[in-house]
Every structure is written in structure tokens, then in C-alpha cells.
DSSP file (Angstrom, degrees, kcal/mol; ACC not computed):
  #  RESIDUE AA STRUCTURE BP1 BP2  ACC     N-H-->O    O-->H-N    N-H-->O    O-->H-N    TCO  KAPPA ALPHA  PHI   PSI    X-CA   Y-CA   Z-CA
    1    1 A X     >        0   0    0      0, 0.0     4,-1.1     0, 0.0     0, 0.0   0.000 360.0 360.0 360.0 -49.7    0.0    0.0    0.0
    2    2 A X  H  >  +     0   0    0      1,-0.2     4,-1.5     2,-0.2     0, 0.0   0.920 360.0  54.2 -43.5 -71.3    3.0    2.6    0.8
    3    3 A X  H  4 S+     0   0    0      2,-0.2     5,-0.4     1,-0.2    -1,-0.2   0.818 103.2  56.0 -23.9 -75.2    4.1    2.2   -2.9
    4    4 A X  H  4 S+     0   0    0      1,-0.4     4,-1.2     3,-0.1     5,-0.3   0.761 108.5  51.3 -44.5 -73.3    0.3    3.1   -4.3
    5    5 A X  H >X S+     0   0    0     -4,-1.1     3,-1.4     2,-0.2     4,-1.2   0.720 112.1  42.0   3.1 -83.7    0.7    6.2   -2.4
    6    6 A X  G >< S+     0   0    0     -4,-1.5     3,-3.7     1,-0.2     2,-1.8   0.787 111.8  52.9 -64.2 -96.8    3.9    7.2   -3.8
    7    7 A X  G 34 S+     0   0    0      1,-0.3    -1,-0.2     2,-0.2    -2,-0.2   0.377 109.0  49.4 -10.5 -31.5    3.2    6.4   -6.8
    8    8 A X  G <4 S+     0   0    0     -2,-1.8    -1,-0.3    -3,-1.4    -2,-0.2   0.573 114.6  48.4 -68.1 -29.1    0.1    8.5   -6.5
    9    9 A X  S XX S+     0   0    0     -3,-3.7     4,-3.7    -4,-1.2     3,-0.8   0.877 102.9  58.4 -56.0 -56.4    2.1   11.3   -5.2
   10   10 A X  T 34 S+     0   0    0     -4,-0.3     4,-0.4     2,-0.3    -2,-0.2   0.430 110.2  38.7 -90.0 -19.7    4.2   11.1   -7.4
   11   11 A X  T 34 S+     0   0    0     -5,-0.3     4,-0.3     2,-0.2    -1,-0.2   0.456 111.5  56.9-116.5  -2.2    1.6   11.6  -10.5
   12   12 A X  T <> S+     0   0    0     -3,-0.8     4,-2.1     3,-0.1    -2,-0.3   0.754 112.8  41.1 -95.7 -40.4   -0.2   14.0   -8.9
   13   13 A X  T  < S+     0   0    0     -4,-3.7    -3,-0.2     2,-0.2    -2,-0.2   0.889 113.8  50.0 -62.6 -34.3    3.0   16.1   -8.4
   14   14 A X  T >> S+     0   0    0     -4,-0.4     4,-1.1    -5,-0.3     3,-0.5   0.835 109.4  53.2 -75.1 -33.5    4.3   15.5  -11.6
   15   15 A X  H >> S+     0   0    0     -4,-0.3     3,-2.6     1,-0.2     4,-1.7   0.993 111.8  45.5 -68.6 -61.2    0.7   16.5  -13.2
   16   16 A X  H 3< S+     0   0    0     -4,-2.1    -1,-0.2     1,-0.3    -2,-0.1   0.045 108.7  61.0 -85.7  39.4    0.6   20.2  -11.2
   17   17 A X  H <> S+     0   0    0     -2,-1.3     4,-1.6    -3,-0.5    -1,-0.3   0.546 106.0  40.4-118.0 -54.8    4.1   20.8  -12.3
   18   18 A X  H <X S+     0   0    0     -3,-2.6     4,-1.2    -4,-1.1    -2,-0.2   0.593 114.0  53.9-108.9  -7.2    3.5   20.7  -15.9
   19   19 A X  H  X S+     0   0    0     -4,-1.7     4,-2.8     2,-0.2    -1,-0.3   0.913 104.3  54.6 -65.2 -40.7    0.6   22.5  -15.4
   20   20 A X  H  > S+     0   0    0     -5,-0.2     4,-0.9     2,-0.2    -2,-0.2   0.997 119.8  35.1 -56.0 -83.0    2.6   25.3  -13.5
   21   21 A X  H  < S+     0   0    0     -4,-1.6     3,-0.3     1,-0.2    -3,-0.2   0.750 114.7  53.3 -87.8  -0.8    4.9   25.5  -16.5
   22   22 A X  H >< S+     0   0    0     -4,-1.2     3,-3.5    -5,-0.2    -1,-0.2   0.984 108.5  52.6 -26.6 -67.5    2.6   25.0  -19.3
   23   23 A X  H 3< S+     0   0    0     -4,-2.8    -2,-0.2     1,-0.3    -1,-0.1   0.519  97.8  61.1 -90.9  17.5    0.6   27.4  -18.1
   24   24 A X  T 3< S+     0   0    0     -4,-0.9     2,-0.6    -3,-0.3    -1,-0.3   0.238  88.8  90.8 -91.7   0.6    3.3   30.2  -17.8
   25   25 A X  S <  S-     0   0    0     -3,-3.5     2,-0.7    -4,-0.1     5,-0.1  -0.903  81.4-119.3-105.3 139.1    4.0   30.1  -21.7
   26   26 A X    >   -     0   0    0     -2,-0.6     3,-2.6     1,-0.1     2,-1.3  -0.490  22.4-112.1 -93.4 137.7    2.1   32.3  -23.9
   27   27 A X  T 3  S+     0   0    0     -2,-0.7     4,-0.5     1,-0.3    -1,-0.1   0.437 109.9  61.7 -20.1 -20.6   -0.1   30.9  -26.5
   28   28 A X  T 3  S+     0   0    0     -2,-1.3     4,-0.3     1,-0.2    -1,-0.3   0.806 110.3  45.5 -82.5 -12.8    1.6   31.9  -29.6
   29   29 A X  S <> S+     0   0    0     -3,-2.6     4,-1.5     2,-0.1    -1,-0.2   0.614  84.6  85.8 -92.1 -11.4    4.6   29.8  -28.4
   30   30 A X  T >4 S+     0   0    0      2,-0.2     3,-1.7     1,-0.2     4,-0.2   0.976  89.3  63.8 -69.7 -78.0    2.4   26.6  -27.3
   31   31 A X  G >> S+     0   0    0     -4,-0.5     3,-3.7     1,-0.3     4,-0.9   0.844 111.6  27.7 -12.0 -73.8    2.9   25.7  -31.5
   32   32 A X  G >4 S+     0   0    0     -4,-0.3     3,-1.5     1,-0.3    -1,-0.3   0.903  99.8  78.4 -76.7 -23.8    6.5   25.2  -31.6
   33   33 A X  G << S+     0   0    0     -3,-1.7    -1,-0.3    -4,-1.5    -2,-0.2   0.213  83.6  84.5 -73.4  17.9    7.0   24.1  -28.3
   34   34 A X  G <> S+     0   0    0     -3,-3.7     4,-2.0    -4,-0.2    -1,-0.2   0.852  81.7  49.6 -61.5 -51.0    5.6   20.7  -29.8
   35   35 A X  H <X S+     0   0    0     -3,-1.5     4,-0.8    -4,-0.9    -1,-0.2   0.711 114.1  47.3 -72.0 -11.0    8.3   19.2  -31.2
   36   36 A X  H  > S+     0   0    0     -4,-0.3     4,-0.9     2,-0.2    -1,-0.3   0.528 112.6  47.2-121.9 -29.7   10.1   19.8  -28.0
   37   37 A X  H  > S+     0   0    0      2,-0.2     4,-2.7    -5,-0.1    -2,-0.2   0.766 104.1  68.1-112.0 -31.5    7.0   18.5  -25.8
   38   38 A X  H >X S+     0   0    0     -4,-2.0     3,-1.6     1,-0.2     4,-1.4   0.878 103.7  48.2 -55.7 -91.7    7.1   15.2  -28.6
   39   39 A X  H 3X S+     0   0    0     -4,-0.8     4,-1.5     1,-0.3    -2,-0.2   0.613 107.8  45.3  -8.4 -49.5   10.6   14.3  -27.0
   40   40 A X  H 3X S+     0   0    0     -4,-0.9     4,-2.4     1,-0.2    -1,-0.3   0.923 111.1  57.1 -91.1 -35.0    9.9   14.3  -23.2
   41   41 A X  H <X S+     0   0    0     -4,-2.7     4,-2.0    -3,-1.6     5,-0.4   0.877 107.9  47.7 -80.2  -3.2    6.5   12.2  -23.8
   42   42 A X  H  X S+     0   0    0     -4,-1.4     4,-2.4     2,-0.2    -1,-0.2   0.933 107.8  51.6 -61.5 -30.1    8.5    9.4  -25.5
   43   43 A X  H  < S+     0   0    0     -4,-1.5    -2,-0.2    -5,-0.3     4,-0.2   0.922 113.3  45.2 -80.3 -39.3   10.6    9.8  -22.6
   44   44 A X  H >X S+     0   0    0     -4,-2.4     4,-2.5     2,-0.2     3,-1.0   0.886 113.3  53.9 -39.2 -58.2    7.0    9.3  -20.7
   45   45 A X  H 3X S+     0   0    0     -4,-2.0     4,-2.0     1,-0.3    -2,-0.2   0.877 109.4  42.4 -52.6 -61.2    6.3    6.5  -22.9
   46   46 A X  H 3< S+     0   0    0     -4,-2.4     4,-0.3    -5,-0.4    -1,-0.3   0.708 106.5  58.4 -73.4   4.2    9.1    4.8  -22.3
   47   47 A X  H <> S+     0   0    0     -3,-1.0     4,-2.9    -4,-0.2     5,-0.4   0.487 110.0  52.5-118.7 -48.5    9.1    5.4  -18.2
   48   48 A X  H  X S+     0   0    0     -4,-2.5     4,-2.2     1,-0.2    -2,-0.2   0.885 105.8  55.6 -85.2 -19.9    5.5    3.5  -18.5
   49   49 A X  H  X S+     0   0    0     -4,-2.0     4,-1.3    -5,-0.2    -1,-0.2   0.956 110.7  38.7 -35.6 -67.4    7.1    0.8  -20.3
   50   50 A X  H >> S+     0   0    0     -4,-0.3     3,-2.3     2,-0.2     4,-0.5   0.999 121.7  47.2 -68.0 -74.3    9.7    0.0  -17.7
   51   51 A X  H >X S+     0   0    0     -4,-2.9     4,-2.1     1,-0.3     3,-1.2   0.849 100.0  65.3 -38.7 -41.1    7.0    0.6  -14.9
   52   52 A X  H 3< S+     0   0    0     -4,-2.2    -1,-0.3    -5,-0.4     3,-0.2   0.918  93.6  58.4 -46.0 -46.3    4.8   -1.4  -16.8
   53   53 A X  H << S+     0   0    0     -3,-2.3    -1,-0.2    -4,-1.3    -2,-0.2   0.837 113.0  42.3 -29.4 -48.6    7.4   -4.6  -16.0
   54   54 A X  H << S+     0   0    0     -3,-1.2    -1,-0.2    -4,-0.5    -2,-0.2   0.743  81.6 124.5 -92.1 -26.2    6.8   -3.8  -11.9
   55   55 A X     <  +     0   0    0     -4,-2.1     3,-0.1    -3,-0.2    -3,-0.0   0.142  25.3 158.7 -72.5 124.0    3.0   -3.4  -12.3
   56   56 A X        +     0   0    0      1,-0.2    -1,-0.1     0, 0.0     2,-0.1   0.803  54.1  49.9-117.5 -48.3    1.4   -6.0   -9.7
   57   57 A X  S >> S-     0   0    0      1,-0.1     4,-3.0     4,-0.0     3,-0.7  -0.501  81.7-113.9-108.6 170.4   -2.1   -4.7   -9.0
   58   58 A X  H 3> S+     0   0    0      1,-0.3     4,-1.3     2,-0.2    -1,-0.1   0.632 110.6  57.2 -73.9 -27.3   -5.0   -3.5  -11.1
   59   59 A X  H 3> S+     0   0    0      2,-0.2     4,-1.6     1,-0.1    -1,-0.3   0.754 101.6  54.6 -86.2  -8.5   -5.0    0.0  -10.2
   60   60 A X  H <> S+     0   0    0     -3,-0.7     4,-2.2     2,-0.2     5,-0.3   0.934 102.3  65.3 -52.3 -57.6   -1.3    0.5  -11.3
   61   61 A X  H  X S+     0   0    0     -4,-3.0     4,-3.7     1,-0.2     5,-0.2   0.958 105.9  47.9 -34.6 -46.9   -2.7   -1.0  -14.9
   62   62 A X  H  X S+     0   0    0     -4,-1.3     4,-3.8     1,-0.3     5,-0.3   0.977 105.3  49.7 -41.4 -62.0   -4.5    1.9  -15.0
   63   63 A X  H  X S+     0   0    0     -4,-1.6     4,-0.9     1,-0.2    -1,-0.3   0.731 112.0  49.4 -69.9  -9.6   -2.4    4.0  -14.3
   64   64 A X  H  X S+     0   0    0     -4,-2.2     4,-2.1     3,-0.1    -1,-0.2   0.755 106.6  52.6 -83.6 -20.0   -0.4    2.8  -16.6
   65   65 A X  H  X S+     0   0    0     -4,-3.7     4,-2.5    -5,-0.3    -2,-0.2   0.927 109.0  54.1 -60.8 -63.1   -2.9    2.6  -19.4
   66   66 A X  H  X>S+     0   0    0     -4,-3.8     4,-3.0     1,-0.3     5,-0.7   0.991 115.1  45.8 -56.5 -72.6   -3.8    6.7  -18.7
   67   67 A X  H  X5S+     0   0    0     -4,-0.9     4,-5.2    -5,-0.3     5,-0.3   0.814 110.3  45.6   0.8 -93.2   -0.3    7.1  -19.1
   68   68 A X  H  X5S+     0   0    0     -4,-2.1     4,-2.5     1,-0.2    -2,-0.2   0.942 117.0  47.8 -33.6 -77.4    0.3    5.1  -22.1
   69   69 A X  H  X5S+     0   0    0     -4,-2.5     4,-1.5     1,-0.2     5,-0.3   0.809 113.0  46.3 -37.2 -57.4   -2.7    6.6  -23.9
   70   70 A X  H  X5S+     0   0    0     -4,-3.0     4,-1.1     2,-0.2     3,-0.4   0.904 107.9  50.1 -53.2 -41.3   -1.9   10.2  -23.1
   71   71 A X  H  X<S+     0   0    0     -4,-5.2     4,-2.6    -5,-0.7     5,-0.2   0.897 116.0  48.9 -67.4 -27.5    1.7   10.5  -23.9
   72   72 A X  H  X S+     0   0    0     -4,-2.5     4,-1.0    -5,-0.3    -1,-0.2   0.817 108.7  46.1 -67.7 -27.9    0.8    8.9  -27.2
   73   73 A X  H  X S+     0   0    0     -4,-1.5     4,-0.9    -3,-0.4     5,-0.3   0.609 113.5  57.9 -70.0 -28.0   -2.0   11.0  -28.0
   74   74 A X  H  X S+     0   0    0     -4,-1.1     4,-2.5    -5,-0.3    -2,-0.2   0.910 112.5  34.3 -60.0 -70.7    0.8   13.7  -26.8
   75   75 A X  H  X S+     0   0    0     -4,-2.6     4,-1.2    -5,-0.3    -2,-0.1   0.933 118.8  54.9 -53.7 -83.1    3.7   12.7  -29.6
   76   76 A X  H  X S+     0   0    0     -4,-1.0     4,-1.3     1,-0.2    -2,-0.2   0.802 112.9  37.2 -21.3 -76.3    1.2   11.9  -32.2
   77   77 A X  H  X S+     0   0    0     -4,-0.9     4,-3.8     2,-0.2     5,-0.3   0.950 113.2  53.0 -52.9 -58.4   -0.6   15.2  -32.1
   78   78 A X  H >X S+     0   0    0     -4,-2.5     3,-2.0    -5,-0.3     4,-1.0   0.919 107.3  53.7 -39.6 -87.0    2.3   17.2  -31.6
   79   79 A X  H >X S+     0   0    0     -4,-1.2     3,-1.4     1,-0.3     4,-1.2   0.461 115.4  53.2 -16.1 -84.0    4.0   15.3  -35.1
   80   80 A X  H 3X S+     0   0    0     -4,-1.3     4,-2.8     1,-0.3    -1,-0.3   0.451 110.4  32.1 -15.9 -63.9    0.6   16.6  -36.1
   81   81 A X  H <X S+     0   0    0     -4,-3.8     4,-2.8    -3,-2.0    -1,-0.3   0.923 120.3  61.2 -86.0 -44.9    0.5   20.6  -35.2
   82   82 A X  H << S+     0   0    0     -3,-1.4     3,-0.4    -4,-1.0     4,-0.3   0.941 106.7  45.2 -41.0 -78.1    4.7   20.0  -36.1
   83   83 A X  H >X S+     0   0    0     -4,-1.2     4,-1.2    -5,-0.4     3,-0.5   0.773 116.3  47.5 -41.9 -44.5    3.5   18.9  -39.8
   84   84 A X  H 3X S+     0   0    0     -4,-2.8     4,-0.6    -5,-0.4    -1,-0.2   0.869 106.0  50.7 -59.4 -38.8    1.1   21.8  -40.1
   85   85 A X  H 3< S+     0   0    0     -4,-2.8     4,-0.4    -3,-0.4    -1,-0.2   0.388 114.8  44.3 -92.7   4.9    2.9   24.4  -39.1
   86   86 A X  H X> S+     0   0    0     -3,-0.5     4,-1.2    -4,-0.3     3,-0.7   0.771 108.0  56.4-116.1 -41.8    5.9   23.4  -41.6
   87   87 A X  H 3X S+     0   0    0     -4,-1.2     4,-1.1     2,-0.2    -2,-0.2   0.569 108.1  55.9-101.6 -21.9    3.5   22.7  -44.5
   88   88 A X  H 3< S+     0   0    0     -4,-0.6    -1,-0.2    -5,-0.2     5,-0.1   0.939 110.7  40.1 -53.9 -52.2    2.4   26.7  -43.6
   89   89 A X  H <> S+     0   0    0     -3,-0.7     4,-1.8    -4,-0.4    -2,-0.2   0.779 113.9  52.9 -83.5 -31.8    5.7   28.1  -44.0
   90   90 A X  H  X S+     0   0    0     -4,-1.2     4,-2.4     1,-0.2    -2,-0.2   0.965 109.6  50.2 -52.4 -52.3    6.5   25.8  -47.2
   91   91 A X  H  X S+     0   0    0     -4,-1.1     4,-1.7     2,-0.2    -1,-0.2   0.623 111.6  48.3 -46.2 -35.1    3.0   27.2  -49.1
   92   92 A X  H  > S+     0   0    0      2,-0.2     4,-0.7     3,-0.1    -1,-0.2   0.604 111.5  52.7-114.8 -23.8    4.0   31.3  -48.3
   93   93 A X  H >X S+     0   0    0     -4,-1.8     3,-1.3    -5,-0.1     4,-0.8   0.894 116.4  39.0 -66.5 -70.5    7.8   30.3  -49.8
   94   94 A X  H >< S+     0   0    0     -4,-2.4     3,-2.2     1,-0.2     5,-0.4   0.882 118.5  47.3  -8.9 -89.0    6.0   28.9  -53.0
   95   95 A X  H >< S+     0   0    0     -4,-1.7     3,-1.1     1,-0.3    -1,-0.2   0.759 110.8  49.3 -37.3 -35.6    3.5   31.7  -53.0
   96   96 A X  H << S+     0   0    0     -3,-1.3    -1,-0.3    -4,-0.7    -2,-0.2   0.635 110.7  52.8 -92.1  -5.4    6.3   34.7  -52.4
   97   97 A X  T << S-     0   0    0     -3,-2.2    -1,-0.2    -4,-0.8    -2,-0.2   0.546 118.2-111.8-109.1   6.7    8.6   33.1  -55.6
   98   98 A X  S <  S+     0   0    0     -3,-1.1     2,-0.5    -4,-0.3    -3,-0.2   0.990  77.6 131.2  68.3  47.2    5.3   33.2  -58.1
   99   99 A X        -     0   0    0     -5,-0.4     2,-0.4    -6,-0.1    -1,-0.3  -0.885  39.7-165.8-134.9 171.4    5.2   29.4  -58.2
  100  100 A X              0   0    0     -2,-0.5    -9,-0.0    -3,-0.1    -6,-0.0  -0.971 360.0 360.0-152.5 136.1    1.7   27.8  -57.5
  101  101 A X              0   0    0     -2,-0.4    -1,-0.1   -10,-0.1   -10,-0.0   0.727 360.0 360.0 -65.6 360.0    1.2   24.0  -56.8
């Protein structure tokens, strides 16, 4: 039972941490600060991997599932906003040299 705890500490601190600095950048920077935020949730991804190994009870699965799911939803989406926002700037080079797709 001491484990579940920390472990519950330990993701409830980790959550109002990244809230804290999340929500001290301003919104026009939230874009690029993607690709940079893809990196640390593989590193997430890969953290629930290894934990995943130790996991003995059913509410750890969980938590490892919320996990899993988010940091992937995380990467993915980032790639996402990452691929848009380069296919933006590519379109307005074209456009400014009088070339058309």
C-alpha cells in the first residue's frame, strides 16, 4: 500500500508541475513548443514501459494505461501541429517566388 501512495504522489506532483509551467508560456509559443514536448512524452512513454514490468495490481494497470494513452495522444498530435505548421511556412515560400502548386 505505501508504494500506491507514492506512486500516486508522485503523479499527482508530476501533473501540477506541468501545469505550472505549461501554463506560464504564452499561446503563440504553445505551436512550436511541440516538437520539444514530442521528446519528453517518448521519454514518458518509455518510463510507463519500464513501470509497466513492476506493475502487480490493477490499479497500477490503470495508471499505466492513462499514461500510455496520453503520452501517445501527446507525440502523435504534436507530429501533427509540427506537420502543419511546416507545410504553412513551405505554401508562403512557393507563394512569395510566383510558383503555384
Amino acid at each position: 500500500m505505501p508504494t500506491l501512495v507514492v506512486s500516486i504522489t508522485l503523479f499527482v506532483l508530476a501533473l501540477l508541475i506541468g501545469i505550472e509551467v505549461i501554463g506560464k508560456v504564452p499561446a503563440t509559443l504553445h505551436t512550436p513548443l511541440m516538437s520539444g514536448a514530442n521528446s519528453i512524452h517518448g521519454i514518458v512513454i518509455v518510463g510507463v514501459v519500464i513501470v509497466a514490468a513492476e506493475a502487480d495490481t490493477p490499479l497500477a494497470y490503470v495508471f499505466i494505461f492513462l499514461a500510455a494513452v496520453l503520452g501517445t495522444m501527446n507525440v502523435v498530435g504534436g507530429y501533427v501541429v509540427t506537420d502543419r505548421m511546416l507545410e504553412m511556412f513551405k505554401s508562403s515560400k512557393n507563394e512569395k517566388k510566383g510558383e503555384s502548386k
